[in-house]
DSSP file (Angstrom, degrees, kcal/mol; ACC not computed):
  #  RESIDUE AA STRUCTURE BP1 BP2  ACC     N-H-->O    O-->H-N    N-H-->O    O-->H-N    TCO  KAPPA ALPHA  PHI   PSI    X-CA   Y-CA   Z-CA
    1    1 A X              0   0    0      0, 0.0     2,-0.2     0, 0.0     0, 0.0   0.000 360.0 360.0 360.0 133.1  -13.5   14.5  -41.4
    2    2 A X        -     0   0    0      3,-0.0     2,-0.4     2,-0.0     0, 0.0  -0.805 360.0-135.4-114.2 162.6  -14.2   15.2  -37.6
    3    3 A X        -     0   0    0     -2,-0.2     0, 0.0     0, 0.0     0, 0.0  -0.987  23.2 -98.4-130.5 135.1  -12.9   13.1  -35.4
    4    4 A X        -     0   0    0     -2,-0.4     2,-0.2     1,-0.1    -2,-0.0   0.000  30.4-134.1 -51.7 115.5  -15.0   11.6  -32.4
    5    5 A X        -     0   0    0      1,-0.0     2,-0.4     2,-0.0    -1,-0.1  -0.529  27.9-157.1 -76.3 133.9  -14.2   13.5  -28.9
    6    6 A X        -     0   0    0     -2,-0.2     2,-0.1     3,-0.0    -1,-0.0  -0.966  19.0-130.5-104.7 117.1  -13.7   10.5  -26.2
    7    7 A X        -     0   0    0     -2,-0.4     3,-0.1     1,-0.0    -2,-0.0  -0.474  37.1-117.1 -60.6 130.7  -14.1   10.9  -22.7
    8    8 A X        -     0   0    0     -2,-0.1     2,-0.2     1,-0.1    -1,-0.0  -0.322  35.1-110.9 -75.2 178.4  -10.6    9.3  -21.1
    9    9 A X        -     0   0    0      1,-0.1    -1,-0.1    -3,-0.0     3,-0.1  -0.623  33.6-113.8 -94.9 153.3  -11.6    6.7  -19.3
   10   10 A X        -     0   0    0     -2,-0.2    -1,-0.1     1,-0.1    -3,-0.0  -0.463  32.9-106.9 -90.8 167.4  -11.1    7.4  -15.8
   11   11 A X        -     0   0    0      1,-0.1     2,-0.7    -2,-0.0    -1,-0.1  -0.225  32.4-114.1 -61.3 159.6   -8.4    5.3  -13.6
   12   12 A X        -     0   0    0     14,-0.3     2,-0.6    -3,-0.1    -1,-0.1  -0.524  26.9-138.8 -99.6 175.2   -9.3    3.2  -11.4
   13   13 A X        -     0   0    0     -2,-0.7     2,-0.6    11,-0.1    13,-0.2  -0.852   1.6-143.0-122.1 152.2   -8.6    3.6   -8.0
   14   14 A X  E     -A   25   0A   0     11,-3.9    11,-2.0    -2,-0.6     2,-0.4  -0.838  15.1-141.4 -97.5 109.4   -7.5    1.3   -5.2
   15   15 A X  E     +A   24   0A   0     -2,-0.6    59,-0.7     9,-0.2     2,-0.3  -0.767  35.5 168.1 -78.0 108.1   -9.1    1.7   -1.4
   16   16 A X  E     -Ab  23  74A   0      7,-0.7     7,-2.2    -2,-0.4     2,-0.5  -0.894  25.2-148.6-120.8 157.8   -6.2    1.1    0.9
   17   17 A X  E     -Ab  22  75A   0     57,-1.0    59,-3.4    -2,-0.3     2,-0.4  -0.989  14.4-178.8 -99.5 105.3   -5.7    1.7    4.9
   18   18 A X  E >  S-A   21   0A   0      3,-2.2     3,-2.9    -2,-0.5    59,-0.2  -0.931  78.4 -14.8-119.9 160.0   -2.4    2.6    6.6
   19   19 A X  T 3  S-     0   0    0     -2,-0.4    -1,-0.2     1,-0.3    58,-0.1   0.818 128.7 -56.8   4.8  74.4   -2.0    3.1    9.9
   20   20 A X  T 3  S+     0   0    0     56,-0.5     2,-0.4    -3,-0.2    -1,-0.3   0.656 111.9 109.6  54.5  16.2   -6.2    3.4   10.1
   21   21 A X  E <   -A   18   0A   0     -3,-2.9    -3,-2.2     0, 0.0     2,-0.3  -0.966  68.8-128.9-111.4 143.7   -6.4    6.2    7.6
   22   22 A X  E     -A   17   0A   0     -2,-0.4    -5,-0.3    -5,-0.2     2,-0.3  -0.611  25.5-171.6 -95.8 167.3   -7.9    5.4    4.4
   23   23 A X  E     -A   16   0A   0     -7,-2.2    -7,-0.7    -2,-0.3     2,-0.4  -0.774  24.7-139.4-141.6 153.3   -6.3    6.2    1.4
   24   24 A X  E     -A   15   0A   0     -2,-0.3     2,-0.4    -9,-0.2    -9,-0.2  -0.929  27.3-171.2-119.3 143.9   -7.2    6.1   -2.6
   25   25 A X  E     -A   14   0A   0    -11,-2.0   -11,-3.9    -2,-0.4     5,-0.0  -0.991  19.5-146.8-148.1 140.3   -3.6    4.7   -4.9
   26   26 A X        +     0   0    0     -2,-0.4     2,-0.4   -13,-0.2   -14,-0.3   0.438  67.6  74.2 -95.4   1.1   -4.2    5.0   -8.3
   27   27 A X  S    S-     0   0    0    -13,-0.1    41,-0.1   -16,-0.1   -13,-0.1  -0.954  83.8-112.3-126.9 145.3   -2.0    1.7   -9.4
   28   28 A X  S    S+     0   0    0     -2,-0.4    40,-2.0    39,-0.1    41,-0.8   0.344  90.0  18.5 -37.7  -5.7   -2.5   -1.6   -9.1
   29   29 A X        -     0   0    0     38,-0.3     2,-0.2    39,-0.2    38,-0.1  -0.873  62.3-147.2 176.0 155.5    0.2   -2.6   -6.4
   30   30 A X        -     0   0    0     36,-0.5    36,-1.2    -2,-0.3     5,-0.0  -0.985   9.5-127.0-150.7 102.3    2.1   -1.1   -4.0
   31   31 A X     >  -     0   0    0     -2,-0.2     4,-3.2    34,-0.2    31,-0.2   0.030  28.2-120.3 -95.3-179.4    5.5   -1.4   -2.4
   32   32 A X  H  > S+     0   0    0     29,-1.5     4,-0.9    30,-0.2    30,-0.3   0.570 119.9  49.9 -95.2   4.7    6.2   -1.5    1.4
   33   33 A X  H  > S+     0   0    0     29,-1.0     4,-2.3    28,-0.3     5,-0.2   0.747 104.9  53.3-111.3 -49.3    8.3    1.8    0.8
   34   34 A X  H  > S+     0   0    0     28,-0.5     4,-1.4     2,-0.2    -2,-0.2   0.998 112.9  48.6 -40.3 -58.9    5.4    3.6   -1.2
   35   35 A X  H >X S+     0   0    0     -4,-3.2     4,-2.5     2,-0.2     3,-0.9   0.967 107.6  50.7 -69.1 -36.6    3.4    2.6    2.2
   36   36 A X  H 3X>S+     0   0    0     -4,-0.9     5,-0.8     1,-0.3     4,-0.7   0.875 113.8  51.5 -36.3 -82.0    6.4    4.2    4.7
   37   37 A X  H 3<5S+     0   0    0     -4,-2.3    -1,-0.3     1,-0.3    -2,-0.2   0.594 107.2  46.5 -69.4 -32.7    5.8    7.3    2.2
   38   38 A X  H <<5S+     0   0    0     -4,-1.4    -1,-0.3    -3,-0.9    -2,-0.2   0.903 119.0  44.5 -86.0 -60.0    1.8    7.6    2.6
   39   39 A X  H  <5S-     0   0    0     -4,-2.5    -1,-0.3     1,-0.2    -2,-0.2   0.949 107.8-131.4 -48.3 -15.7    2.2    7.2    6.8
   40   40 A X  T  <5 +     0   0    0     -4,-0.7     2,-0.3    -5,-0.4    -1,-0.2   0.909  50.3 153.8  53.2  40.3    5.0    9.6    6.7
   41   41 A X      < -     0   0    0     -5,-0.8     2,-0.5     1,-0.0    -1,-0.2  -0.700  62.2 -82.6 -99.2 171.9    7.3    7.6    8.7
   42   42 A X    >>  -     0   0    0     -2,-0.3     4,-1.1     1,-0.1     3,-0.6  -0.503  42.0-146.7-113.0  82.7   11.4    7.4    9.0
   43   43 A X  G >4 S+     0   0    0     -2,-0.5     3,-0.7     1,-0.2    -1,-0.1   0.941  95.6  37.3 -46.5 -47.4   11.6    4.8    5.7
   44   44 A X  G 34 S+     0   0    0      1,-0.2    -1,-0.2    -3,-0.0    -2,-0.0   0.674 116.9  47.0 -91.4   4.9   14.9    3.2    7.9
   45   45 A X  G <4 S+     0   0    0     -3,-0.6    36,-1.2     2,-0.0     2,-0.2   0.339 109.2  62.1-106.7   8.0   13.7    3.3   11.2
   46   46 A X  E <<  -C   80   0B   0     -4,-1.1     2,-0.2    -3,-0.7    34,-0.2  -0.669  60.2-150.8-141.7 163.4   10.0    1.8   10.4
   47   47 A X  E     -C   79   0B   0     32,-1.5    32,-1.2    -2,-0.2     2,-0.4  -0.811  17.8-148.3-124.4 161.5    8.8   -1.8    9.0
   48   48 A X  E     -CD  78  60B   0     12,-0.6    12,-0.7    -2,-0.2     2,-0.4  -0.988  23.4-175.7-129.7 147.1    5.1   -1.4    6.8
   49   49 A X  E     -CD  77  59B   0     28,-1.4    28,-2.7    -2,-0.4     2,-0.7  -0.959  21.8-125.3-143.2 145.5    3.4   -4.6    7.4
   50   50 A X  E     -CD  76  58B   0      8,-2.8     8,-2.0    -2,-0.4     2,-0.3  -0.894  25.6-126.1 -97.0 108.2   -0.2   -6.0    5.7
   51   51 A X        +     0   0    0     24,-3.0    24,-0.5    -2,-0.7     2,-0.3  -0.571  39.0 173.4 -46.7 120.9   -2.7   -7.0    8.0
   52   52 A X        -     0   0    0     -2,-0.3     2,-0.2     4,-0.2     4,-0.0  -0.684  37.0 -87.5-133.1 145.8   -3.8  -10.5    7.0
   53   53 A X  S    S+     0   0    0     -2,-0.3     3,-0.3     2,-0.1     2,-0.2  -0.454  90.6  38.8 -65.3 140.9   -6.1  -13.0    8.8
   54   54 A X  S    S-     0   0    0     -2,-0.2    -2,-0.1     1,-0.2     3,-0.0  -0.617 106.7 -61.4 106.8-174.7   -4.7  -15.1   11.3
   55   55 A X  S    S+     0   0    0     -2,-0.2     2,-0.4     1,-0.1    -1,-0.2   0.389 109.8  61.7-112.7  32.3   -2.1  -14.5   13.8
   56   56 A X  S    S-     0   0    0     -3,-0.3    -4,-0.2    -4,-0.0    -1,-0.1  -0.983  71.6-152.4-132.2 105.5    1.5  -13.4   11.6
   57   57 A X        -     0   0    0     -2,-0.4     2,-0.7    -6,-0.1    -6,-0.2  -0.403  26.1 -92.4 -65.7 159.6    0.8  -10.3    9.8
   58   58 A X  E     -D   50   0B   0     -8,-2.0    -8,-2.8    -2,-0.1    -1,-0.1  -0.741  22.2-141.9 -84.8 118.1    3.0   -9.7    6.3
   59   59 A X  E     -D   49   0B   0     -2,-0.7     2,-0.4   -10,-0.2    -9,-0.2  -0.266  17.8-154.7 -47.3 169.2    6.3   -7.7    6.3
   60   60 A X  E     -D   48   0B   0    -12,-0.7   -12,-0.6   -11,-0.1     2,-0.5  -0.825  16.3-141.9-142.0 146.9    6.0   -5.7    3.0
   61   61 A X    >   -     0   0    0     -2,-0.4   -29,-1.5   -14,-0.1     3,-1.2  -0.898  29.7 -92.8-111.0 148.4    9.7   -5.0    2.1
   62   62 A X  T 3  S+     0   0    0     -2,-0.5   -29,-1.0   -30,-0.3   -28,-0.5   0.839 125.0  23.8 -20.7 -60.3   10.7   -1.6    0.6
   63   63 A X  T 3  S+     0   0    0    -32,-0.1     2,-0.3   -31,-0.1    -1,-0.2   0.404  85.6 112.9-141.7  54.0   10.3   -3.3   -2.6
   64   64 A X    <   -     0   0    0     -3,-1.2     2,-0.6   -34,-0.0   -32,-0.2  -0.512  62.2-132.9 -76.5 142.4    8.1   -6.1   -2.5
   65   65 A X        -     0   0    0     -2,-0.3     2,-0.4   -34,-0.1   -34,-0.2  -0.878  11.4-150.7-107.3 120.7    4.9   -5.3   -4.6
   66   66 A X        -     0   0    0    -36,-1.2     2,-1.1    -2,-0.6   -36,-0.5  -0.836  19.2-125.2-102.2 128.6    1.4   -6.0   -3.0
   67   67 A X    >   +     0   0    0     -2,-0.4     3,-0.7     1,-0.2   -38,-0.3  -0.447  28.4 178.8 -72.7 104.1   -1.5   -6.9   -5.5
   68   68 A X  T 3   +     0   0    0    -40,-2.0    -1,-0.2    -2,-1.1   -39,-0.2   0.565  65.1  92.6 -67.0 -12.4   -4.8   -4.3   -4.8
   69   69 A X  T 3   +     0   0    0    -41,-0.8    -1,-0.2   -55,-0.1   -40,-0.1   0.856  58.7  92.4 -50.1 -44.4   -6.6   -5.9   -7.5
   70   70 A X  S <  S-     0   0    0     -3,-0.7     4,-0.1     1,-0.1     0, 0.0   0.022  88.5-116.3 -40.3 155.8   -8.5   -8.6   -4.9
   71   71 A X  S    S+     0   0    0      2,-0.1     2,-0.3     0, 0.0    -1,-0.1   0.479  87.7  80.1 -86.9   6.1  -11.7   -6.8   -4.0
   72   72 A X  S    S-     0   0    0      1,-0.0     2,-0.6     0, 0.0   -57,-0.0  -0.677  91.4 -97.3-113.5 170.1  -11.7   -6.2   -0.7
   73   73 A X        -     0   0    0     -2,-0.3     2,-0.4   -59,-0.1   -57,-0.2  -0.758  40.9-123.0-103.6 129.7   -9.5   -3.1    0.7
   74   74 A X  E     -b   16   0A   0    -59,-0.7   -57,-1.0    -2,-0.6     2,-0.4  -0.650  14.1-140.1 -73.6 122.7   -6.0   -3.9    2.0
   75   75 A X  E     +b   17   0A   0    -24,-0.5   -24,-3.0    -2,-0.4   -57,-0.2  -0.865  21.0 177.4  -7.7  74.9   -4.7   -3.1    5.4
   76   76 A X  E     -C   50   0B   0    -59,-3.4   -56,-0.5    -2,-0.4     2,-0.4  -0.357   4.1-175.9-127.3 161.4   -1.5   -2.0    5.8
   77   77 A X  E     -C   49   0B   0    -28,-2.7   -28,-1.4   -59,-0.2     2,-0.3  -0.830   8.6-158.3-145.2 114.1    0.3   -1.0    9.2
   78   78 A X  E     +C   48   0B   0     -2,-0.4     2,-0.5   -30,-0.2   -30,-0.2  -0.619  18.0 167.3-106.0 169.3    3.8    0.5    9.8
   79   79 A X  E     -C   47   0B   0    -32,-1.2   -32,-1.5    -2,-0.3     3,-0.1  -0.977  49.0 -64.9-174.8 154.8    5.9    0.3   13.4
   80   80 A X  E     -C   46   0B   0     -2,-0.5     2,-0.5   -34,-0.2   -34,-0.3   0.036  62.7-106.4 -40.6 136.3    9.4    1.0   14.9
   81   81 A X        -     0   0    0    -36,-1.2     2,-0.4   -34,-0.1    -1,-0.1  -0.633  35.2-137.1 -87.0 143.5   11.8   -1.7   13.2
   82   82 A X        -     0   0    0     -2,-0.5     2,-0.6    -3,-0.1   -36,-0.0  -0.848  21.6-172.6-100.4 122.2   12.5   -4.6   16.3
   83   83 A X        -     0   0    0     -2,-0.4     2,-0.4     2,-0.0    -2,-0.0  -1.000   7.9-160.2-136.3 144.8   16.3   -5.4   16.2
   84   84 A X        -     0   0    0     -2,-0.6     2,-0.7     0, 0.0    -2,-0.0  -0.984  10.3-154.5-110.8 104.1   17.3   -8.5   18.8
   85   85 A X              0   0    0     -2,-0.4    -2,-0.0     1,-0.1     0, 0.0  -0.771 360.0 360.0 -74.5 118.5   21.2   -8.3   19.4
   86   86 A X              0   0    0     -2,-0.7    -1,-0.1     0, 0.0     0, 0.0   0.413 360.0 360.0-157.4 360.0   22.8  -12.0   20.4
């Protein structure tokens, strides 16, 4: 009995952008600490934020999960965390 060779099927991959570089991520969703890792920024001294339409972009928290499935390729941004003392 042979048994039938199967190509695996390949993953898919996710087209993402952080800080203007594009990127391939090979799982469906994505944490705001996964994006910190891709920019190579200072995970407690940096925020990663989604660019969204309109005028309030999204914080991404460390481990809030953003869905890549939608078709269009996500937008992601990191910057210096803003702290207001009062």
């Amino acid at each position: 009995m042979t048994e039938a060779l199967t190509e695996p099927k390949p993953r898919p991959s996710y087209k993402i952008i952080v800080d203007r570089k594009p990127h391939d991520w090979a799982e469906p969703f994505i944490t705001g600490a996964q994006i910190k890792r891709i920019a190579g920024v200072d995970h407690a001294t940096y925020d990663a934020w989604q660019d969204v339409p309109g005028p309030e972009d999204l914080l991404i928290a460390d481990d809030k999960k953003v869905d890549l499935r939608p078709p269009q390729v996500e937008r992601f941004f990191t910057g210096k965390k803003t702290t207001t003392e009062g």
